[in-house]
N, C-alpha and C positions, 0 to 999 in steps of 0.2 A: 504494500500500500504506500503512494506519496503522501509525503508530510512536507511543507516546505515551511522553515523554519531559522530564526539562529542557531548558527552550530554553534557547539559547545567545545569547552578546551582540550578534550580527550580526542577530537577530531583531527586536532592540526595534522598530523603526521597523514592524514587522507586528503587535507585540503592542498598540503604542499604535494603529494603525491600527484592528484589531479591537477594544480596550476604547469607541474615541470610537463606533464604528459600532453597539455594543451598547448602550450607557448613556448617550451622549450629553453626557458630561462634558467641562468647557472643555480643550483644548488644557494649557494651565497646570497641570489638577491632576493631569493624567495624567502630564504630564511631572516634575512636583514628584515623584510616589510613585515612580516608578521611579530618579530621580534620588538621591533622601534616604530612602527607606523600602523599598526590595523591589531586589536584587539579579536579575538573569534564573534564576542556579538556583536562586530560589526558588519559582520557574512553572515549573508543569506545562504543554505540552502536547500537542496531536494535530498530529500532523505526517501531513498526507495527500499525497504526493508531494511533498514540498520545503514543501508552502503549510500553515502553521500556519492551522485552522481552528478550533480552541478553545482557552478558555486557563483556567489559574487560579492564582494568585497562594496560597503556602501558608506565610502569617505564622505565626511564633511569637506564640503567646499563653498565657495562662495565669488556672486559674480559682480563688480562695480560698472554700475550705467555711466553715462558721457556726463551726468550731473553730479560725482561723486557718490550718488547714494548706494547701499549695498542690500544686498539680499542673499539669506544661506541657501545653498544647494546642496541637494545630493549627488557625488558625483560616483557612480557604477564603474567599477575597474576591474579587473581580474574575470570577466561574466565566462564561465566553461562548461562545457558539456563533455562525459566522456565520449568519444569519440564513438565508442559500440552503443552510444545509447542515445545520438545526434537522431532528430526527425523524431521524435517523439513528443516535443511539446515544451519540454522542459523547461527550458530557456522562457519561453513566452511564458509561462506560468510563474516561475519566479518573478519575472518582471512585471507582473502582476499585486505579486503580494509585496515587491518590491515598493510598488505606488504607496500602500497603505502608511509602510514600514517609515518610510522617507515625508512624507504628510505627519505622520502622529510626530516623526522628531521636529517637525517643525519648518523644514524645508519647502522654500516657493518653488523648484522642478527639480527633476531629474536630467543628469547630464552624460554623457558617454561619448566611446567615440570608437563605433565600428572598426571590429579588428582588421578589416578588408571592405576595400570599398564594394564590394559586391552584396555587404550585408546592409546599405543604408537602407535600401528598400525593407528590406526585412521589419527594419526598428520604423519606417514609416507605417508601415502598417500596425505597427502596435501603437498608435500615438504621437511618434514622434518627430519634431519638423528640424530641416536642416538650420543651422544656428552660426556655427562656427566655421571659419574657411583660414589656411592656409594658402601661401606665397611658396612655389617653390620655384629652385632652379637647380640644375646640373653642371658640373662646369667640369671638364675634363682639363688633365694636367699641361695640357700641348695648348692650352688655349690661356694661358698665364702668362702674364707681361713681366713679373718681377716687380712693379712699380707698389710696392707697400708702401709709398710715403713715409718712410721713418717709422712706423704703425708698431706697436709693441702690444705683447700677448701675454697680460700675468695670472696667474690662478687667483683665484678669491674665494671667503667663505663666503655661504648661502645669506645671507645677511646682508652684507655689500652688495648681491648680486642681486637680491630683492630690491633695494632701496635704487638700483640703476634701472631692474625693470619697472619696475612701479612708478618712473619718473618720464619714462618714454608711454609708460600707456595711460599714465591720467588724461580726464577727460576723453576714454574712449569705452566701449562695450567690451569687458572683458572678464577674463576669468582672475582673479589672484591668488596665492597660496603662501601661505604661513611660511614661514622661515623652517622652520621644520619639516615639512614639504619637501621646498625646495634642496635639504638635504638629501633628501631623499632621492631627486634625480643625482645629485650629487656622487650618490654612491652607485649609482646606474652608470654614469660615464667616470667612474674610477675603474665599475669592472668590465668596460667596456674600450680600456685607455685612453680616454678622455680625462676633460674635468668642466668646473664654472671659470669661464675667464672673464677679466675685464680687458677689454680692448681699443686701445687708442691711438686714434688718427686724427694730425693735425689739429690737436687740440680738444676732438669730440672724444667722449668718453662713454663706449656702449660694453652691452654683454654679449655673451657667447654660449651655450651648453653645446660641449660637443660628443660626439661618443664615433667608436670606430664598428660599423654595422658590418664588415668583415675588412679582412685584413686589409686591404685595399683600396675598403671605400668610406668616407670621413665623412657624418652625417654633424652639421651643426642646426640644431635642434629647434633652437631659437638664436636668430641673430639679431638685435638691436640696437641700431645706432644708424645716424641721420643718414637719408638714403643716398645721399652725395658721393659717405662715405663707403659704402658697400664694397664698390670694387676692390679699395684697396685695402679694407676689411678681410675680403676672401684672402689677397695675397698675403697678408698676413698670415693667417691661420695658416697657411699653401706653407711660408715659408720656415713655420716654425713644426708643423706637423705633417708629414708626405703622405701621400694619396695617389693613387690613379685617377680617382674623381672624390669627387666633393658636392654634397646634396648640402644646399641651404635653403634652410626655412624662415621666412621671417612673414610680419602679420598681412592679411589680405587688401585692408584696406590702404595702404603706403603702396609707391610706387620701388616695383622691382628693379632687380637687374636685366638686361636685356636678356629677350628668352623667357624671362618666367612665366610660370602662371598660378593663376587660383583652382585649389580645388578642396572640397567639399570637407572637411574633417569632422567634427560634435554635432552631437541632435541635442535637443533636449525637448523636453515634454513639461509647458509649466502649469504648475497647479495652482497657481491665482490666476484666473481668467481677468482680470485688470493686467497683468504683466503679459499675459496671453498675444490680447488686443491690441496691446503699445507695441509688442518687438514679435509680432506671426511673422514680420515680411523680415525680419535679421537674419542674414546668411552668412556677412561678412565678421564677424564677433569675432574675437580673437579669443585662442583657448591656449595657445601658448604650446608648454612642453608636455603636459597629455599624459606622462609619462610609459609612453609606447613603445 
C-alpha cells in the first residue's frame, strides 16, 4: 500500500541510496546535504510497503520582487523515482501532497527546476507555469582572444559572494538564498574542482560559481558582473582555469554575449492567486544556481 509521507531518520541510508541511483552524485555531496542542509522531515516520500520509492527534499527558499518585497517558497530538489518503479504515478502524487505540505509551512508557491528539459511539460501539467529562464552560451577554446584586461580571479567565502550577488540583482524578480545555501553550492564546485570567485575587470567587481561538468568542460554557473564586462570575464576564468569549452550562464533578462540564448529553467506553481495574477506572464525571473 502507498503512504506518502515525511520520512523518518532511520531512512536516510535509503534516501541517499535512491538520490546516488537517480542523479548519480558522489557519495560526499549526498552525504554533505543531508548532513549540513536538509533534515529527513524535510522529505517527502512514497512509502510502498516499508520501501521508500520516491523522494523529495522541500527547502525553504524565498523569492525578492523588483520592489524589494519578499515572499517564502518552497523550493523541490532532489524529486526521484526509482527507476523500476518510473510511470507509475509517483512523482505526480507526491507533488500532490507536496502542495499541502508547502501551504501548511506557510509558503506562497512551489518552485523547481526540471531535471531535463523534456520534463517541463510534464510539471505543466500538474500546475505549473514556466517562471524562470537562463542566458546561456558556449564558447570553445580556439575562439579566445587572451585579452582578460588585467581581470583577476580570487576565491571567496559564500558570504562575500552573496552580498556581490545580491547587489547585481536588487531591484529584479528573483530567487535568493541564505548564506548557508550558498555554501552549499560551494561545496558542489569544490567536489567538482571549482569554487565561488570574485572576479575583477577594470574596476567592476562581479561573481562566478564555477564547477568542472567533466574533465574538459568548465560550466560557470552563475556569472555576474556588468555585461561590458563579460568577454573578458570569460578570459579570465579561460586563463586561470583550462577547458576545451566553457558553458556560461548568467540571468535572462541582461544582455548576452554574442551567441547566447534564453532558455526555459524553474516552474513554479503559486498559491496566492494575488501573486498568481501579478507575475502568470514571468518567464524571465532569475533562479540563479538551482543547485543542478
Amino acid at each position: 500500500m502507498i503512504n506518502i509521507r515525511p520520512a523518518h531518520p532511520d531512512e536516510l541510508p535509503q534516501l541517499k541510496d535512491l538520490w546516488r541511483k537517480c542523479f548519480g552524485d558522489p557519495s560526499a555531496y549526498v552525504d554533505i546535504f543531508f548532513q549540513k542542509f536538509c533534515s529527513t522531515d524535510q522529505v517527502l516520500v512514497v512509502d510502498d510497503d516499508g520501501e521508500v520509492d520516491s523522494m523529495a527534499a522541500m527547502l525553504p527558499g524565498t523569492i525578492q520582487f523588483p520592489d524589494g518585497s519578499e515572499v517564502p517558497v518552497g523550493y523541490v530538489y532532489a524529486l526521484a523515482t526509482n527507476p523500476y518503479m518510473q510511470g507509475k504515478g509517483h512523482a505526480r502524487q507526491l507533488l500532490k501532497v507536496a502542495d499541502d505540505f508547502l501551504r501548511q509551512r506557510g509558503d506562497k508557491a512551489m518552485v523547481l527546476v526540471p531535471a531535463s528539459p523534456s520534463l517541463h511539460r510534464f510539471f505543466e501539467a500538474i500546475g505549473m507555469d514556466e517562471c524562470f529562464a537562463t542566458r546561456k552560451v558556449e564558447i570553445l577554446t580556439s575562439a579566445l582572444t587572451g585579452e582578460t584586461g588585467g581581470g583577476v580571479l580570487t576565491p571567496i567565502s559564500p558570504r562575500e559572494y552573496n552580498e556581490i550577488r545580491e547587489g547585481y540583482l536588487k531591484g529584479t524578480f528573483h530567487m535568493t538564498y541564505s548564506d548557508h545555501m550558498i555554501s552549499f553550492q560551494q561545496i558542489g564546485s569544490h567536489l567538482a574542482y571549482g569554487d565561488l570567485y570574485k572576479i575583477e575587470i577594470d574596476g567592476a567587481v562581479g561573481c562566478v560559481a564555477i564547477e568542472y561538468v567533466q574533465k574538459r568542460r568548465l560550466l560557470a554557473k552563475e556569472l555576474l558582473i556588468p555585461t561590458d564586462k563579460m568577454a573578458k570575464a570569460v578570459e579570465t576564468i579561460a586563463k586561470e582555469m583550462e577547458a576545451s569549452r566553457y558553458h556560461i550562464r548568467t540571468p535572462a533578462f541582461w544582455d548576452g554575449l554574442p551567441g547566447s540564448y534564453t532558455q526555459a529553467f524553474g516552474m513554479i506553481k503559486w498559491y496566492d492567486m494575488d501573486l498568481h495574477a501579478k507575475y502568470f506572464a514571468q518567464q524571465d525571473a532569475y533562479l540563479g544556481l538551482g543547485f543542478d
